[in-house]
N, C-alpha and C positions, 0 to 999 in steps of 0.2 A: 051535250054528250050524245051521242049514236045510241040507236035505238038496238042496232044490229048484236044480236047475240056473243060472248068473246068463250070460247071453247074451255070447257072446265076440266079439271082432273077428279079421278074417283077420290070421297072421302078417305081420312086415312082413319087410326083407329081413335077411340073413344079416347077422349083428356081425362088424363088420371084425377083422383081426387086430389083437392089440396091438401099438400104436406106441412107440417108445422113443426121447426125444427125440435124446440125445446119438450114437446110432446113425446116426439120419437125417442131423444135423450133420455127423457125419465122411463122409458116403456124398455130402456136397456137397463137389466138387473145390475152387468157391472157398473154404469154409468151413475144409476140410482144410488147406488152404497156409498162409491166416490165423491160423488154431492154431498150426501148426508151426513161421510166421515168429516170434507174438509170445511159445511159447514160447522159441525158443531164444534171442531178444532179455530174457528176462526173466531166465530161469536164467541165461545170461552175464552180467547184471548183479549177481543175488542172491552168486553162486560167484565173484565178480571177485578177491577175495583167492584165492583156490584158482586159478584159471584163468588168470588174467594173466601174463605173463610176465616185468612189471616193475609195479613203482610207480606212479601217475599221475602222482607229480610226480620222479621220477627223470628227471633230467635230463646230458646226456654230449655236451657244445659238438661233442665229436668226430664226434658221429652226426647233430648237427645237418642236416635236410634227407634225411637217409637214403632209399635207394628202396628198397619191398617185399624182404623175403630176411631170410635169415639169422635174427639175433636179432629182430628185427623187422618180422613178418610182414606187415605194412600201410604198413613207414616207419616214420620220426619225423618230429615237427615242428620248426619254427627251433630250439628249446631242447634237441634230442635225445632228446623226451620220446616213447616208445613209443605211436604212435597206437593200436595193437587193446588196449591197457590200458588209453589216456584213453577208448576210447568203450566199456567193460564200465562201467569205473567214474566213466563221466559217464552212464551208465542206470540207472546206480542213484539219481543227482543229479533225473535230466530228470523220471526216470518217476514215483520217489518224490514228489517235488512236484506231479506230473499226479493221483498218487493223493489227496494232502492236497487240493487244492482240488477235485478230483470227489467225492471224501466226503464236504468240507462243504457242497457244493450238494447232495446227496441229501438230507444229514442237515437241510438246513435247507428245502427246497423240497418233496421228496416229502410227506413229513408235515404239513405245515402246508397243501402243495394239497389233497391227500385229505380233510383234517377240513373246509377252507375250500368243497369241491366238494360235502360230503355233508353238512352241516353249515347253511351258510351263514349270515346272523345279522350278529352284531356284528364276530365275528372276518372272517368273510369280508370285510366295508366297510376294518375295518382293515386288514388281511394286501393287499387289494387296493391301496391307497391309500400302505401302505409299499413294495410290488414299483413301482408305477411308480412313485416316488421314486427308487428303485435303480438301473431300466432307463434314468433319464434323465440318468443320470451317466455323463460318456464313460472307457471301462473304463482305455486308457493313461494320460489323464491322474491317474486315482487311483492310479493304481499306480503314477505316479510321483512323485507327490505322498507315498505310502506308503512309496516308496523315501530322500525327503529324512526324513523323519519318526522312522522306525520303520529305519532301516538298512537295508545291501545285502542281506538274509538272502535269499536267491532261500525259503528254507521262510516267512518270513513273507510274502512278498510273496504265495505262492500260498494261504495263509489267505486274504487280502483278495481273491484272485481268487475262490475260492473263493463267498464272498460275494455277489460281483456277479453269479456265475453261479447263485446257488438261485434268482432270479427266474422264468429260460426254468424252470425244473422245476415249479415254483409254477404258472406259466401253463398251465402244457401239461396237469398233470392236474388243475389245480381246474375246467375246462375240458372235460374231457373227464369227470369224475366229475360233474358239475352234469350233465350229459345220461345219464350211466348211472343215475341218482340217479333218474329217473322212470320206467325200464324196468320193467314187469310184477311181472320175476321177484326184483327188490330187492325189493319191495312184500309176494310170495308166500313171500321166507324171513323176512319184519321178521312176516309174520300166521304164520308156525311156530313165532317164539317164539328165533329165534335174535338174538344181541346184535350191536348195530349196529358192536365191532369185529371181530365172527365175522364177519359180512356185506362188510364193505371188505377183508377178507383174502381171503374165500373166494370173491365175487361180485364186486368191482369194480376191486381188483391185477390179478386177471387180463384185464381191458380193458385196462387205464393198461401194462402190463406192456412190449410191443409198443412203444407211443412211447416209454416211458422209455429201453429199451434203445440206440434209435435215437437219442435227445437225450444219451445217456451215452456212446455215441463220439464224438458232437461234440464237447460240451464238453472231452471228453478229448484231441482233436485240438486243439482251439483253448485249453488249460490248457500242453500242451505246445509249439506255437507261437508263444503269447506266452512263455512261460517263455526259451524258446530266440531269441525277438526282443529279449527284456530283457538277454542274456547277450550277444548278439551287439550292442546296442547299447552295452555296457560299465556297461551299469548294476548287473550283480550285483556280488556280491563279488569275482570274479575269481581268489579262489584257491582254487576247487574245481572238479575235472574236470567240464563240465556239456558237451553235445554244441553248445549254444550258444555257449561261450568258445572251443570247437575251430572254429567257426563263422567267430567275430571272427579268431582268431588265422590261421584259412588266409586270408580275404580281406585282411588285410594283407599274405599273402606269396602273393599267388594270380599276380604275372608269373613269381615265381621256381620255384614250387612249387604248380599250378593242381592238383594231384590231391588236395592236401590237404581242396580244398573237396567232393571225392565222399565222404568215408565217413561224415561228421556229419550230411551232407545224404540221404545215401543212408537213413542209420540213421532220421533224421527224418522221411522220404516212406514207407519200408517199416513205420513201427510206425503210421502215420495211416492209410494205405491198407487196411494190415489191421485195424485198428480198426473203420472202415466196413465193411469186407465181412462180418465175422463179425459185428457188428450186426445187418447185412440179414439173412444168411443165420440167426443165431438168431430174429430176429425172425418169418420166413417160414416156419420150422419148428413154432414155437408157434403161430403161427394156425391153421397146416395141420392141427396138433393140435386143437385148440381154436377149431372154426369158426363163429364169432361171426357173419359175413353169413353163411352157409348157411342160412337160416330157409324154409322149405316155404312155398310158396304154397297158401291152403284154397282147395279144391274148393267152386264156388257150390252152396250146397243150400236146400230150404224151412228156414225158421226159422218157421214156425207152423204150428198145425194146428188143425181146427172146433172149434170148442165142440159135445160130444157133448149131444145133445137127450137123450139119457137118460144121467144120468151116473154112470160106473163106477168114479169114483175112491174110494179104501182109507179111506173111512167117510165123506166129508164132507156125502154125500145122506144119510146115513141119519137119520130121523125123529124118533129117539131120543137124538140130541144135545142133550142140555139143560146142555151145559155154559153160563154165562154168559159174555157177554163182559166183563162186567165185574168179576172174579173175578182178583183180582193171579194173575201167573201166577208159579209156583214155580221157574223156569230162567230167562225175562227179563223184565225188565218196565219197562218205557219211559214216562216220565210229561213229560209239558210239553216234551219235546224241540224247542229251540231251536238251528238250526245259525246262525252270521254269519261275513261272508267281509269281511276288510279292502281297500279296492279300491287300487288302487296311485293317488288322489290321495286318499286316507289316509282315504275315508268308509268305512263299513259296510251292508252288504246282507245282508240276513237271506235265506238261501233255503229254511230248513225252521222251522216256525210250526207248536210246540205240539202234536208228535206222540205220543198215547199207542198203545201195542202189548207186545203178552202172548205170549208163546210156552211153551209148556207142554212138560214131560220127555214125548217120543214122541208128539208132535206135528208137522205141515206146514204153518205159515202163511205165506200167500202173500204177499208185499207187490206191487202193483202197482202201474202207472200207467204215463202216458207216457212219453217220454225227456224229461228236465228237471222232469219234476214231483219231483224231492227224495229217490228213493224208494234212489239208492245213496248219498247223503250220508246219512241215516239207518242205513245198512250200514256204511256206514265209523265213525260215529261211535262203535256198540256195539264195531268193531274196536280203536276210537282210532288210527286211519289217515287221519282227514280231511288233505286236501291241503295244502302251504303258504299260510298266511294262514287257514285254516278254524278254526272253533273255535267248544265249545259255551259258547253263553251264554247259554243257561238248561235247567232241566230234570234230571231225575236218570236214572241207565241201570242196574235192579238185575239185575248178571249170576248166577246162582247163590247169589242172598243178597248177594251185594257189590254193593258201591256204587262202582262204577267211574267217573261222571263229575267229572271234574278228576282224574283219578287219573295221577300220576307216568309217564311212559313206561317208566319201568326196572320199576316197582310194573305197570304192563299186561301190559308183556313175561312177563310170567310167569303172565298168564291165557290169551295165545295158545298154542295149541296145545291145554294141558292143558284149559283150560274150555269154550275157545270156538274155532274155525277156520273156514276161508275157502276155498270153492272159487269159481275166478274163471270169468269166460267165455270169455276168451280163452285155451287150454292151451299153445300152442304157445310164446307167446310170457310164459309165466309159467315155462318152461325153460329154466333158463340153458344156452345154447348149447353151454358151454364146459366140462360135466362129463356124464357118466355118468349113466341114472336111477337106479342104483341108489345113487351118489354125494349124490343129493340128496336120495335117501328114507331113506337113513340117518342123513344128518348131526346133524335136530332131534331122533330119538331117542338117538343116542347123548349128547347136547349134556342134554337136557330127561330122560331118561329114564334117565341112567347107565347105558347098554348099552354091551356091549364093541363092537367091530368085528363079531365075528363072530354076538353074537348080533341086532344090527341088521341084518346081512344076513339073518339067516334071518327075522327077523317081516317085513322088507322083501318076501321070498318070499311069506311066508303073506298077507299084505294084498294083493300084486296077485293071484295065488289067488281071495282073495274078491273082489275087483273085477273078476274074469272073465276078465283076462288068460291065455294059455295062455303054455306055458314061460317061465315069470317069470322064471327063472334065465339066459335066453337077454336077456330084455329089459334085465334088470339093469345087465348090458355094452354096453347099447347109450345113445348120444347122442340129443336130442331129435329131431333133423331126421333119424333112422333109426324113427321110428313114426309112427302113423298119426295125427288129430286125435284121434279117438275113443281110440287107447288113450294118448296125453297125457293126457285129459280122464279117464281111469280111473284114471290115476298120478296125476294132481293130488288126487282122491280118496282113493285109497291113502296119499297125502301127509295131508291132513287127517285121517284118524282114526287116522294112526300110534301115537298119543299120546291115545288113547283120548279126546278132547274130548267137553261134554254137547250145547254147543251149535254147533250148523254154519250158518255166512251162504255160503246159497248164490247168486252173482249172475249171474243170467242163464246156467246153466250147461251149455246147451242151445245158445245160440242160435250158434256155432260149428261146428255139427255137421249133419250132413243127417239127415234124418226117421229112418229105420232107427236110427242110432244115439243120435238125440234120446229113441228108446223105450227103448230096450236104458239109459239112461243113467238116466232117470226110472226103470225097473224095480229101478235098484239103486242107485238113492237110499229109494226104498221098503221095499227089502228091508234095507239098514242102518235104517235108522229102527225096520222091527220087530225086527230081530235084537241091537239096541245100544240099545234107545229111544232114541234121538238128539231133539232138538228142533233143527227145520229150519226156521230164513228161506230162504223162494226168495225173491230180489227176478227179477221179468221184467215183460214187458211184455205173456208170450204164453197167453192167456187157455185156451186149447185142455192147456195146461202145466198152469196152475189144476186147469181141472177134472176133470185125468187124475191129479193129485198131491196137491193141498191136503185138510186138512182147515178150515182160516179162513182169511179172505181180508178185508186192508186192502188198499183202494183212496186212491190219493193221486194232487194234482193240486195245482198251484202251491206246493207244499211244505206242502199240509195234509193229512190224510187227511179223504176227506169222508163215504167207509162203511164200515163193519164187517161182518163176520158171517160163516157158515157159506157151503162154497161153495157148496151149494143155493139160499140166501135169497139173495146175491149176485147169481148167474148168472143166478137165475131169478126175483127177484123184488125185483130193484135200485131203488132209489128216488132216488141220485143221476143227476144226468141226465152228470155225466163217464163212470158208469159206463154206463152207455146206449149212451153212444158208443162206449165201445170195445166192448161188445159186439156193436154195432152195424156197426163195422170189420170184423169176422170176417166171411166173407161164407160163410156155412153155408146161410143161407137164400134168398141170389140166385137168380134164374133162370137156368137155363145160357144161354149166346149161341146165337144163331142162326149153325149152319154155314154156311161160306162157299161161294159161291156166284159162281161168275166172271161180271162183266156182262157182256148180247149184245154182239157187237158190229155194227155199224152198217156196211153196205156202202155203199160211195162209189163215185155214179155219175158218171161222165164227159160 
């Protein structure tokens, strides 16, 4: 490695201390009572043989109506049956049913939203088209329908609730993964090489996480409300202690014995209510952790600079380049590239037409052009990242000897990182919000690379190091929205050659950044490229970028390329007239404005 210094950015601020979720949870007063109510409503129902002090159905005509005391700490009801025994072990009844049918709605809605949000396709049309089927079946009448059928079993009954309810779970995250599904940073671990069910565990559960938790008190509150409106309308079986039949049984005897209707009801308000709180309040604690809206707003800076009239960039002037351009290059090499986009009334739009391009081991070729001239659907294609609906139809992509187009997603996945990676322009938001950097710079080597934990930390050290970062070990600890733009843009870096890749698609990976650090960033793209011979696509737009960095330079416009060559003959001796104009954009050679100058002003006579 070079001795030679690589330009650092100022520290940012101090790494918060570690947070500890369950900590925080119990330091919330409502959270704390919530715990405490629904344990000790759970353990008294679990321990109900232990702890009861009768039978549920021990019954003693003599006790009948009994008031609080004695052997019977809460009463009996008309039958002499021990109320604080019927409702341990009618929570065993209520809850364990609340638990079967919120399981089979997880089990049936989470998994099938997630694949249906990240996925979408054929199962999505399906899986969509069977939920609102579901949703438009009124839930009592099937369950009563379910109950003439299938018997009073209150445990089958709440299967088929179960059922009706995977829909809301279905909705709520195929719904909310369809929108995390386009974010940056899904995009930035799918080009590291990690697998698309690494990615919805480690990058998209924790979005959906937050609503799930919130739609899993509900359900759970309304699994136990109807449970205990089926019991209390007399539709279960009626010979099992359920908080519901204690329900029915007091409001029949509620002129003679009205207290009997507090403890079923009390038991049934205090395990909802605290259902709801410690939702919210776990829900408020993970965010607080994991601060997904806290994204930094970027400071406006130049994103361009002249075109130098004498140019200094790392060989591409020099005279003595007689490489061809027509000479297959040995790292990539691009022939008859055809991109077509399906349009949503089912025609075809071809946006890139028959692009060939070479990039050579320890190389910088530039791809340029306007916005819309084609120049990052060609990036994405060598990625095999093009967007939904995109796809190559015709052409071949040889990455390191392979022949990567049509090539498998599973068969790609395993050239990202290692062959080929991707630094984006955007940094900030190519960082998932919601973990650590040193969380994300480990992950695709330990994943790609069989590194332990610890030794991924430490090459995690040594790469931001070389990316110029200062106390890397302080950064490590820290969350995106706690650095700067520029040393995002260094970690996303350090992120791409983790894994030692030959070839790097760099897109725009400047234009994010204000001048100072636009230099300091091109310095050490340069200095990886002689230190690693890395072969570099910049795709930009910013011509001033070219000629400080490139050694070749295609130019493209309407998804063609219309010239090639060195960035000397380019720059300086263009023959396309697209190229013209954007050289012609730079305003290097304007004339300065004439200072202002305040107009006289005019006295008014009377």
């Amino acid at each position: 490695m070079s001795d030679t210094p690589i330009p650092t950015v100022p520290d940012a601020a101090p790494a918060p201390p570690p947070r500890n979720t369950l900590g925080r949870l119990i330091r919330n007063p409502l959270a704390a009572l919530s715990l405490l109510i629904l344990a000790v409503l759970i353990v008294a129902s679990l321990c109900a043989p232990l702890l009861a002090p009768h039978g549920p159905a021990d019954a003693s005509l003599a006790d009948a109506f009994a008031h609080p005391g004695g052997s019977h700490p809460l009463g009996a009801d008309s039958a002499g049956r021990d109320i604080l025994s019927r409702l341990m072990y009618g929570g065993r009844n209520t809850l364990g049913g609340a638990v079967i049918a919120l399981g089979l709605a997880l089990l049936l809605g989470v998994p099938a939203g997630l694949y249906a949000g990240y996925r979408g396709g054929w199962f999505d049309a399906a899986a969509g088209w069977t939920v609102d089927l579901i949703m438009a079946l009124p839930a009592m009448v099937v369950l009563l329908a379910s109950r003439a059928i299938l018997g009073p079993d209150v445990w089958v009954l709440m299967v088929v609730l179960g059922v009706l309810a995977a829909p809301s779970f279905y909705r709520l995250v195929r719904g909310i993964v369809a929108d995390v599904r386009g974010e940056l940073y899904v995009d930035a671990a799918r080009v590291s090489g990690l697998s698309d069910p690494r990615i919805v565990a480690r990058h998209v559960l924790v979005v959906v996480r937050g609503p799930i938790i919130i739609q899993t008190a509900l359900v759970a509150g309304v699994a136990i409300a109807l449970q205990a409106g089926l019991e209390f309308l007399g539709i279960g079986s009626g010979l099992t202690a359920t908080w519901g039949s204690m329900l029915n049984e007091a409001f029949q005897n509620i002129q003679r014995a009205p207290l009997l209707m507090l403890w079923p009801g009390l038991a049934l308000g205090l395990t909802n209510a605290a259902l709801v709180l410690l939702a919210a309040a776990l829900r408020d604690t993970l965010e607080e952790r994991s601060p997904h809206r806290r994204r930094p707003r970027r400071s406006p800076g130049a994103t361009t600079t002249a075109v130098p009239t004498d140019h200094t960039g790392s060989g591409s002037d020099s005279d003595s380049d007689s490489d061809s351009d027509e000479e297959r290059a040995d790292l990539l090499s691009v022939r008859g590239l055809r991109v077509t986009y399906t349009l949503a009334d089912g025609s075809d739009r071809e946006v890139v037409h028959g692009v060939d391009l070479d990039v050579r081991p320890g190389e910088i070729v530039g791809l340029v052009g306007e916005s819309g001239s084609g120049k990052t659907q060609t990036a994405f294609s060598i990625l095999g990242l093009l967007p939904e609906g995109g796809r190559l139809s015709a052409g071949s992509i040889h990455l390191a000897g392979q022949e990567v187009a049509g090539l498998p997603e599973r068969a790609h996945r395993t050239l990202r990182g290692t062959t080929v990676a991707y630094v984006p322009q955007e940094p900030m938001s190519n960082l998932d919000p919601a973990f650590t950097v040193g969380s994300q710079l480990t992950e695709p080597m330990r994943r790609i690379l069989g590194l332990s934990r610890k030794q991924a930390a430490d090459r995690a050290v040594e790469l931001l190091r070389q990316v110029g970062i200062p106390s890397p070990e302080d950064v490590l600890r820290r969350y995106p929205h706690e650095i700067s733009g520029g040393m995002a843009q260094r970690v996303l870096i350090a992120g791409a050659i983790s894994c030692d890749p030959r070839l790097l698609v760099a897109d725009e990976p400047t234009t994010a950044l204000d001048v100072r650090v636009q230099a300091e960033i091109l310095d050490l793209l340069r200095r990886l490229r002689d230190e690693r011979g890395l072969g570099v696509l910049l795709v930009t737009h910013n011509l001033g970028v070219v000629a400080d960095l490139c050694d070749r330079v295609a130019v493209m416009n309407q998804g063609r390329l219309v010239e090639t060559g060195t960035t000397r003959q380019v720059l300086h001796h263009s023959q396309d007239p697209c190229t013209r104009g954007l050289l012609a954009a730079v305003l290097d050679s304007a004339p300065p404005r004439e200072p202002w100058r305040p107009r006289p002003t005019r006295s008014v006579h009377t």
